[in-house]
Backbone as XML, in Angstrom:
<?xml version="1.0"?>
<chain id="A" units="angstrom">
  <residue number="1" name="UNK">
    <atom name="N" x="34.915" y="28.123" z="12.833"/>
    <atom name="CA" x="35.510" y="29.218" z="12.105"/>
    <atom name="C" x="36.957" y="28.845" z="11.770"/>
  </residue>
  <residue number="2" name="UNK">
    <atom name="N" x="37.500" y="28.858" z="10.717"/>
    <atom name="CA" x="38.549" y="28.702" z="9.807"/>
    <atom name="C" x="39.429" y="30.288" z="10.176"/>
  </residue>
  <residue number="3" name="UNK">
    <atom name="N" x="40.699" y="30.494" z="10.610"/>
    <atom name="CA" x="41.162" y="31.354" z="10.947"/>
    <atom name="C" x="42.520" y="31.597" z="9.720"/>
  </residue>
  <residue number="4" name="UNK">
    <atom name="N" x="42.555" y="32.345" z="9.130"/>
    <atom name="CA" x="44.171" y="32.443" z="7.719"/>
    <atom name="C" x="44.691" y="33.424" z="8.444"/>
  </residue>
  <residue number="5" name="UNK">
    <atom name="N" x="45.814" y="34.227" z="7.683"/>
    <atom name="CA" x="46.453" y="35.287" z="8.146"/>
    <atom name="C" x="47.512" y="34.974" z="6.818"/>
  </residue>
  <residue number="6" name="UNK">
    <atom name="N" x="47.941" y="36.048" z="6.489"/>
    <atom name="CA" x="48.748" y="36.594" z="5.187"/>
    <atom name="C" x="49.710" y="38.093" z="5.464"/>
  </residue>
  <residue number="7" name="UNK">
    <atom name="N" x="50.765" y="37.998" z="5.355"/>
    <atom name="CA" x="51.607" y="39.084" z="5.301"/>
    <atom name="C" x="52.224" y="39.330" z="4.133"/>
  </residue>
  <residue number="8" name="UNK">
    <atom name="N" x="52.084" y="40.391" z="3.760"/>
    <atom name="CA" x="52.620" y="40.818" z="1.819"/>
    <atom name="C" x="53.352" y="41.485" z="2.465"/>
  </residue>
  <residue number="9" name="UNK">
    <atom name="N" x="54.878" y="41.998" z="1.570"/>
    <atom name="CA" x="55.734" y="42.620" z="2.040"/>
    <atom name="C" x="56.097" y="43.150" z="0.100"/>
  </residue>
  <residue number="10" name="UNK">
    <atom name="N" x="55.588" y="44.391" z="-0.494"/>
    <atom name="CA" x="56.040" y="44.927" z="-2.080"/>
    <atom name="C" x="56.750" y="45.278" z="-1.967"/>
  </residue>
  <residue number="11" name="UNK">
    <atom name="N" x="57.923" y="45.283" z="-3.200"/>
    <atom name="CA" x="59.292" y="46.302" z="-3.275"/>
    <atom name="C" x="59.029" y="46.648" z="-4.985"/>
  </residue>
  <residue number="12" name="UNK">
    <atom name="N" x="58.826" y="47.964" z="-4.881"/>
    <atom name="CA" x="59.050" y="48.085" z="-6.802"/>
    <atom name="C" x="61.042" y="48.103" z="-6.960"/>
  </residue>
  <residue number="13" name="UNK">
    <atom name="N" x="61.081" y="47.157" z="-8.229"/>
    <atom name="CA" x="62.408" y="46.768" z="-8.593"/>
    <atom name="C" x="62.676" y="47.982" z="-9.362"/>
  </residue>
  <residue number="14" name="UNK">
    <atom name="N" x="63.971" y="48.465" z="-9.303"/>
    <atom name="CA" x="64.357" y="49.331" z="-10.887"/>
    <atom name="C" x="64.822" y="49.016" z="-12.240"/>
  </residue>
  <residue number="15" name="UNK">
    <atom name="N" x="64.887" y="47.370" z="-12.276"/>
    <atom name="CA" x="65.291" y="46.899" z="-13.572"/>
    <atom name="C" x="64.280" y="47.044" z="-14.624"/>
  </residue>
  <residue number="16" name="UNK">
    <atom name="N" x="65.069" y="46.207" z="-15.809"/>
    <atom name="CA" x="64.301" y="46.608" z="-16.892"/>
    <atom name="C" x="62.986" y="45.413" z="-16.815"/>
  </residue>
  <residue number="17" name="UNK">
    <atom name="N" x="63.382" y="44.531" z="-16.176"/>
    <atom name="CA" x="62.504" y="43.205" z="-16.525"/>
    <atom name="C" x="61.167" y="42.856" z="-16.000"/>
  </residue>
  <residue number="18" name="UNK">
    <atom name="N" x="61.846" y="42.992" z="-14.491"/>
    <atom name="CA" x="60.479" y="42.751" z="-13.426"/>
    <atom name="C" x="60.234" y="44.003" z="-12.785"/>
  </residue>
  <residue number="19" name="UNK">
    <atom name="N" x="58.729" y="44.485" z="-12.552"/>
    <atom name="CA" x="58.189" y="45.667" z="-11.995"/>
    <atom name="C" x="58.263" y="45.595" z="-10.521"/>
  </residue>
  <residue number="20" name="UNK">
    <atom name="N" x="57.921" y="44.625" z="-10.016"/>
    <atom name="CA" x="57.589" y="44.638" z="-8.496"/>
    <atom name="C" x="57.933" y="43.410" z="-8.235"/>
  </residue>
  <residue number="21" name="UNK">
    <atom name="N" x="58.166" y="43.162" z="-6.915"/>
    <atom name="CA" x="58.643" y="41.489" z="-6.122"/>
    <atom name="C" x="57.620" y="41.686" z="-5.079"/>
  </residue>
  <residue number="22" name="UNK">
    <atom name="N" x="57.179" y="40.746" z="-4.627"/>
    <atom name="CA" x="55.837" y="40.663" z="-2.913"/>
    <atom name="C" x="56.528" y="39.405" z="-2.807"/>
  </residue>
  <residue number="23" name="UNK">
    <atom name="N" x="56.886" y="39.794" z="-1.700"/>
    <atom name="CA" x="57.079" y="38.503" z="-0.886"/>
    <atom name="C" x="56.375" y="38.267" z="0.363"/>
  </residue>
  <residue number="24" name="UNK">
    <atom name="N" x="55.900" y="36.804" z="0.571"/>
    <atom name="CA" x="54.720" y="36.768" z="1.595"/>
    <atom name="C" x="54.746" y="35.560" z="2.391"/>
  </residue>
  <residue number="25" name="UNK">
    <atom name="N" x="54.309" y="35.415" z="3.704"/>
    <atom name="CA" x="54.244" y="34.392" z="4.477"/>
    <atom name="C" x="52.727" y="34.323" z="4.790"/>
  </residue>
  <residue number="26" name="UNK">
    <atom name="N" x="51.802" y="33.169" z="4.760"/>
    <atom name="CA" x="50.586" y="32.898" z="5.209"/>
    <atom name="C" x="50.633" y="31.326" z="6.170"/>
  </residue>
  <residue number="27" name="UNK">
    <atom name="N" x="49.352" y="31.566" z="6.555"/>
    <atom name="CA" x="49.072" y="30.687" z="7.459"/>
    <atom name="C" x="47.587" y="30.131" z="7.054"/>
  </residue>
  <residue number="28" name="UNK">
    <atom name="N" x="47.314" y="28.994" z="7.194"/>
    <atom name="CA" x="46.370" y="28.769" z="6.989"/>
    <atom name="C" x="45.462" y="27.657" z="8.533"/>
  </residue>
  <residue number="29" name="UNK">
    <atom name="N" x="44.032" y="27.998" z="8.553"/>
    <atom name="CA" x="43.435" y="27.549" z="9.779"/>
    <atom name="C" x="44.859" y="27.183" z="10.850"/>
  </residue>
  <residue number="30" name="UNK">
    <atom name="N" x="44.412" y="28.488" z="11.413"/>
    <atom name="CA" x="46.012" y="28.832" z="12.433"/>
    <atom name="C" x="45.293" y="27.974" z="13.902"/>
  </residue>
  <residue number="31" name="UNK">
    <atom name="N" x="44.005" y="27.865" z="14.285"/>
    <atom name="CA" x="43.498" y="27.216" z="15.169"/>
    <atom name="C" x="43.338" y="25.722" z="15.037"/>
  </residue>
  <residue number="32" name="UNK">
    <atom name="N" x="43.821" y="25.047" z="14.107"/>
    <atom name="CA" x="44.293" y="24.179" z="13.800"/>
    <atom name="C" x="42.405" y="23.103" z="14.087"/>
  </residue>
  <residue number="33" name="UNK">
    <atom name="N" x="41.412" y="23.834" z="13.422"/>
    <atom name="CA" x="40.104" y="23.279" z="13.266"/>
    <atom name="C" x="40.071" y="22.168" z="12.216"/>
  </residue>
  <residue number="34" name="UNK">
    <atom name="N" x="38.842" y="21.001" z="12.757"/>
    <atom name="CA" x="38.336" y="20.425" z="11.806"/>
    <atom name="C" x="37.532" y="20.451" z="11.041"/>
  </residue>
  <residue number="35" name="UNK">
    <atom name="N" x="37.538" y="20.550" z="9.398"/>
    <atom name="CA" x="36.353" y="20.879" z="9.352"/>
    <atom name="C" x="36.073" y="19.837" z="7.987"/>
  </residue>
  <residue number="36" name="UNK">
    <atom name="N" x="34.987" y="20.088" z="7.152"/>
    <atom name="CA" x="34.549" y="19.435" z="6.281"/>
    <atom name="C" x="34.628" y="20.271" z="4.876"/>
  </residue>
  <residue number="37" name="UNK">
    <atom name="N" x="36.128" y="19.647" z="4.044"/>
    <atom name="CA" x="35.979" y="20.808" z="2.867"/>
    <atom name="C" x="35.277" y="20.529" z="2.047"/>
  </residue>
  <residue number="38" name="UNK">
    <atom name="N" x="34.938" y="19.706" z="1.546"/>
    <atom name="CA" x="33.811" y="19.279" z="0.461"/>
    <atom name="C" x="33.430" y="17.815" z="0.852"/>
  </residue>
  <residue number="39" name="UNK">
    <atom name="N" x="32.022" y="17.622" z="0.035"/>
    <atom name="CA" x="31.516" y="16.298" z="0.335"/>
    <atom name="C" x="30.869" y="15.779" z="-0.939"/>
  </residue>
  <residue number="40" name="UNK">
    <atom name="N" x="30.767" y="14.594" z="-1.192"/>
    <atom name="CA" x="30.433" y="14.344" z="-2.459"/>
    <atom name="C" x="29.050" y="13.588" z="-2.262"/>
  </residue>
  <residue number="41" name="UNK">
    <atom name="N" x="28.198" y="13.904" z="-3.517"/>
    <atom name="CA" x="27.080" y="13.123" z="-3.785"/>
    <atom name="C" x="26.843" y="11.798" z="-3.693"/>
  </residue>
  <residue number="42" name="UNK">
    <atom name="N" x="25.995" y="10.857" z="-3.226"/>
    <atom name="CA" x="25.940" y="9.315" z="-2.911"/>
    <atom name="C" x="24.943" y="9.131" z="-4.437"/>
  </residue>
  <residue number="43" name="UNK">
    <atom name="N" x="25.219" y="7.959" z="-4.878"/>
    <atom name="CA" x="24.194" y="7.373" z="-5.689"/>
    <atom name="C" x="23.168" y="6.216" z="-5.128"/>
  </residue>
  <residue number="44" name="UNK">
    <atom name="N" x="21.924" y="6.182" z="-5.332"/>
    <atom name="CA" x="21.653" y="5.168" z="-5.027"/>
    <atom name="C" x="21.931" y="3.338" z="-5.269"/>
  </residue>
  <residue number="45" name="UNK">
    <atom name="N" x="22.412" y="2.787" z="-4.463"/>
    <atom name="CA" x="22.863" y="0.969" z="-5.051"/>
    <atom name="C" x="22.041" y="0.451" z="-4.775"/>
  </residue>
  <residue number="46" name="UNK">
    <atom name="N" x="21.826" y="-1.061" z="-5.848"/>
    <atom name="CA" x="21.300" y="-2.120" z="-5.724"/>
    <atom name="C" x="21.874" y="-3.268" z="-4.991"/>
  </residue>
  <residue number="47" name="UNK">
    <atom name="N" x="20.985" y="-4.108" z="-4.648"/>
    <atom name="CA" x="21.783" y="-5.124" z="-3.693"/>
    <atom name="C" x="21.319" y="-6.180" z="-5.019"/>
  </residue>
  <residue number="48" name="UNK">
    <atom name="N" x="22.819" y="-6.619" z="-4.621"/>
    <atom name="CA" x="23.043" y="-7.685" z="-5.943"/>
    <atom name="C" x="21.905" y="-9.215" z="-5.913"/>
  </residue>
  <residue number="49" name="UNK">
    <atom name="N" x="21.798" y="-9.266" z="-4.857"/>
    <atom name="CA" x="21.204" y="-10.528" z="-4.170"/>
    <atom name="C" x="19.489" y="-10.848" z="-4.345"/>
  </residue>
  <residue number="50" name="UNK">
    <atom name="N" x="19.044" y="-9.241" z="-4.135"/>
    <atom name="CA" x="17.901" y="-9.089" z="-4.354"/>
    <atom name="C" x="17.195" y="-8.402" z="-5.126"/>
  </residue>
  <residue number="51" name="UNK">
    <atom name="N" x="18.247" y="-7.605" z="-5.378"/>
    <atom name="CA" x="17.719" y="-6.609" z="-6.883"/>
    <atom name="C" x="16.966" y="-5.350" z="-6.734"/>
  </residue>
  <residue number="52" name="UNK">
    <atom name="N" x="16.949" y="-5.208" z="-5.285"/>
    <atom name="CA" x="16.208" y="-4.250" z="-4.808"/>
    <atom name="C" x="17.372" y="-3.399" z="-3.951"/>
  </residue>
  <residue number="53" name="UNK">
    <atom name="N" x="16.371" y="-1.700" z="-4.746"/>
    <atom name="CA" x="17.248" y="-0.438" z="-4.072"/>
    <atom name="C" x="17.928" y="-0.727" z="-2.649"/>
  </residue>
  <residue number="54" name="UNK">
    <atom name="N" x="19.212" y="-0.252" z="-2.182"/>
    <atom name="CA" x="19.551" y="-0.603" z="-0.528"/>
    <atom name="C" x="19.344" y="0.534" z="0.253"/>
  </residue>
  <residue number="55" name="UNK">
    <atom name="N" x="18.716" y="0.259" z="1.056"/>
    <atom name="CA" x="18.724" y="1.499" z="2.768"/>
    <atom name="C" x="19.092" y="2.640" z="2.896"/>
  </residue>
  <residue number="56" name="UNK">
    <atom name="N" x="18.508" y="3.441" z="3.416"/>
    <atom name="CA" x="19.214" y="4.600" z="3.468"/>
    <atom name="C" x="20.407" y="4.365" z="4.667"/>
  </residue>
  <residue number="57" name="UNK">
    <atom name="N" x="20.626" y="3.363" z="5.478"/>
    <atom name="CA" x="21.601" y="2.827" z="6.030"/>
    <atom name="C" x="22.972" y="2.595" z="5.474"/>
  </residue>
  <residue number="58" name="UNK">
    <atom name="N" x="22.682" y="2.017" z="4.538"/>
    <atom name="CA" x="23.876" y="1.322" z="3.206"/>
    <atom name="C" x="24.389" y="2.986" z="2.877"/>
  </residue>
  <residue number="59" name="UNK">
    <atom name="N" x="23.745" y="3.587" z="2.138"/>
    <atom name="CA" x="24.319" y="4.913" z="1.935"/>
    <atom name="C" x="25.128" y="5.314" z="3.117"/>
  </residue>
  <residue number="60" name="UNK">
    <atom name="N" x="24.524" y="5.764" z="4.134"/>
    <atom name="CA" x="25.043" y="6.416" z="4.665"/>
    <atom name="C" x="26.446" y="5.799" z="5.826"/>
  </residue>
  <residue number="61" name="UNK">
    <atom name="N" x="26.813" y="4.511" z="5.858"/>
    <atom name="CA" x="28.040" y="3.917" z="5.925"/>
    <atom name="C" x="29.124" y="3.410" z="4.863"/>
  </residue>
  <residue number="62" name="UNK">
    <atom name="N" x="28.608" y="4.108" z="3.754"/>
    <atom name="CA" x="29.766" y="4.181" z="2.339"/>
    <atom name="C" x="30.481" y="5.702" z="2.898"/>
  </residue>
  <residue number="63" name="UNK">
    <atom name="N" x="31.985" y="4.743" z="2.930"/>
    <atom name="CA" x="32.997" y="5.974" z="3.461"/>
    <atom name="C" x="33.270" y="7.364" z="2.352"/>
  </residue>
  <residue number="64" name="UNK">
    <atom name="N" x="33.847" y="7.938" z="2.445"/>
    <atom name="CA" x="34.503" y="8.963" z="1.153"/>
    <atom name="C" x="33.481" y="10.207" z="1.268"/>
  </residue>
  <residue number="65" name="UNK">
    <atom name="N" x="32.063" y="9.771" z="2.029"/>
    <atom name="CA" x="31.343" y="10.781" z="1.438"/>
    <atom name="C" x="31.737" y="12.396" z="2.043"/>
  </residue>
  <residue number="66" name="UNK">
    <atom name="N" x="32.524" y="12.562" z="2.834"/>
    <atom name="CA" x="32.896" y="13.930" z="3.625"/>
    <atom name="C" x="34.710" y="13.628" z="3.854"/>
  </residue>
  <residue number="67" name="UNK">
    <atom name="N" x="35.337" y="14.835" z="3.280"/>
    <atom name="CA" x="36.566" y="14.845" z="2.827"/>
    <atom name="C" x="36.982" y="16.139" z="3.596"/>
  </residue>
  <residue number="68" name="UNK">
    <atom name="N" x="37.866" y="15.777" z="4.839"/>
    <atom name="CA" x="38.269" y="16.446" z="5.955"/>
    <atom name="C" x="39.111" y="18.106" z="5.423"/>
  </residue>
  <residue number="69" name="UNK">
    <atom name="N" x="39.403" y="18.868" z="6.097"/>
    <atom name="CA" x="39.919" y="19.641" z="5.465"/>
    <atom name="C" x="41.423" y="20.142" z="5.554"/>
  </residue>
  <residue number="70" name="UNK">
    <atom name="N" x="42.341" y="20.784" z="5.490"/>
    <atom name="CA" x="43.872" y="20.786" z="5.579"/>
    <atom name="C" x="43.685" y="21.234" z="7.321"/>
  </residue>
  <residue number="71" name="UNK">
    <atom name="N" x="44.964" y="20.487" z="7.539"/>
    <atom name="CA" x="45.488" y="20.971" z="8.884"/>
    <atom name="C" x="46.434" y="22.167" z="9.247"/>
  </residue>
  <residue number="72" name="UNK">
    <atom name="N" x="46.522" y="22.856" z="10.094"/>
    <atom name="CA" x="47.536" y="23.966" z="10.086"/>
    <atom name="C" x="48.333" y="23.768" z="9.333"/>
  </residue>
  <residue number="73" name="UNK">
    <atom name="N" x="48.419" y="25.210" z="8.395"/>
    <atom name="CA" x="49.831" y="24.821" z="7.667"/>
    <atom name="C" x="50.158" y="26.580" z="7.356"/>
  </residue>
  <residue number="74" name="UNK">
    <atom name="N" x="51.481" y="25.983" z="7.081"/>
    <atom name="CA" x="52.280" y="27.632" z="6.901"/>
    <atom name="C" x="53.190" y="27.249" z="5.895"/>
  </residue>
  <residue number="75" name="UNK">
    <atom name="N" x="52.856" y="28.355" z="5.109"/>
    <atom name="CA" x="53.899" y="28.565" z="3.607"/>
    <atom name="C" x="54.324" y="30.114" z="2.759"/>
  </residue>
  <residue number="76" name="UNK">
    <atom name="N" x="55.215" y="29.986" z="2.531"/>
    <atom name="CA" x="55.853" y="31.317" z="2.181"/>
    <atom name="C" x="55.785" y="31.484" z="0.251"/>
  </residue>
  <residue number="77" name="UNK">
    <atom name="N" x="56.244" y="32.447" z="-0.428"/>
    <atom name="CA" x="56.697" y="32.695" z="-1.907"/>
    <atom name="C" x="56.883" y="33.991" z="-2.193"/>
  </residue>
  <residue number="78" name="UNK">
    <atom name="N" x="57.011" y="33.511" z="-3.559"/>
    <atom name="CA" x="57.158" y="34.957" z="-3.732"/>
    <atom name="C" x="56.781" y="35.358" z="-5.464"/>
  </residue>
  <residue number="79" name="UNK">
    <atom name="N" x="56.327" y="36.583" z="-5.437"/>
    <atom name="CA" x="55.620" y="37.002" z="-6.887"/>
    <atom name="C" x="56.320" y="37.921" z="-7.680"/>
  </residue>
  <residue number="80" name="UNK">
    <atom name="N" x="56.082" y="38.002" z="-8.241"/>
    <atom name="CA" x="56.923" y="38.891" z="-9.923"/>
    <atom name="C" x="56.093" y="39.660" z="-10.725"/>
  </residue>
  <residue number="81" name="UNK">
    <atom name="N" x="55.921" y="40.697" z="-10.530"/>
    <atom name="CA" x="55.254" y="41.346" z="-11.563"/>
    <atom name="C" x="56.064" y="42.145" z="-12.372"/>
  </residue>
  <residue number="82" name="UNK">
    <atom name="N" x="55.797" y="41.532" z="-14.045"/>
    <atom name="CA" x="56.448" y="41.671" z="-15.313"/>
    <atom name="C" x="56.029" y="43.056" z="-16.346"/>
  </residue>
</chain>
């Protein structure tokens, strides 16, 4: 389980320009989990040598195929509504 957390903080402005300001601090996977954010499709290869399809071995020690996901992180901003 992936854990976030988000704090909004609105102020309506009285100017002419901007309507509202939110300012916010989040967190993201606060348990600081590993996980797997996306993974990509394998194609099948030929082996050059023999010309014949390779292993389901060969596939499955081609690196890249599972792409880890962000580590704890914390970041702040802030929004404008016009």
């Amino acid at each position: 389980m992936i854990l976030n957390a988000s704090v909004p903080y609105a102020v309506d402005l009285p100017g002419p320009y901007a309507k509202r300001v939110i300012l916010y601090l989040e967190a993201r996977n606060l348990l600081d989990r590993t996980y797997a954010a996306s993974a990509q499709n394998l194609a099948n290869s030929v082996d050059p040598r023999t010309c014949l399809q390779n292993a389901a071995a060969v596939l499955a020690a081609t690196p890249g195929s599972l792409l880890a996901g962000a580590p704890r992180n914390i970041g702040s901003g802030m929004k404008l509504a016009f």
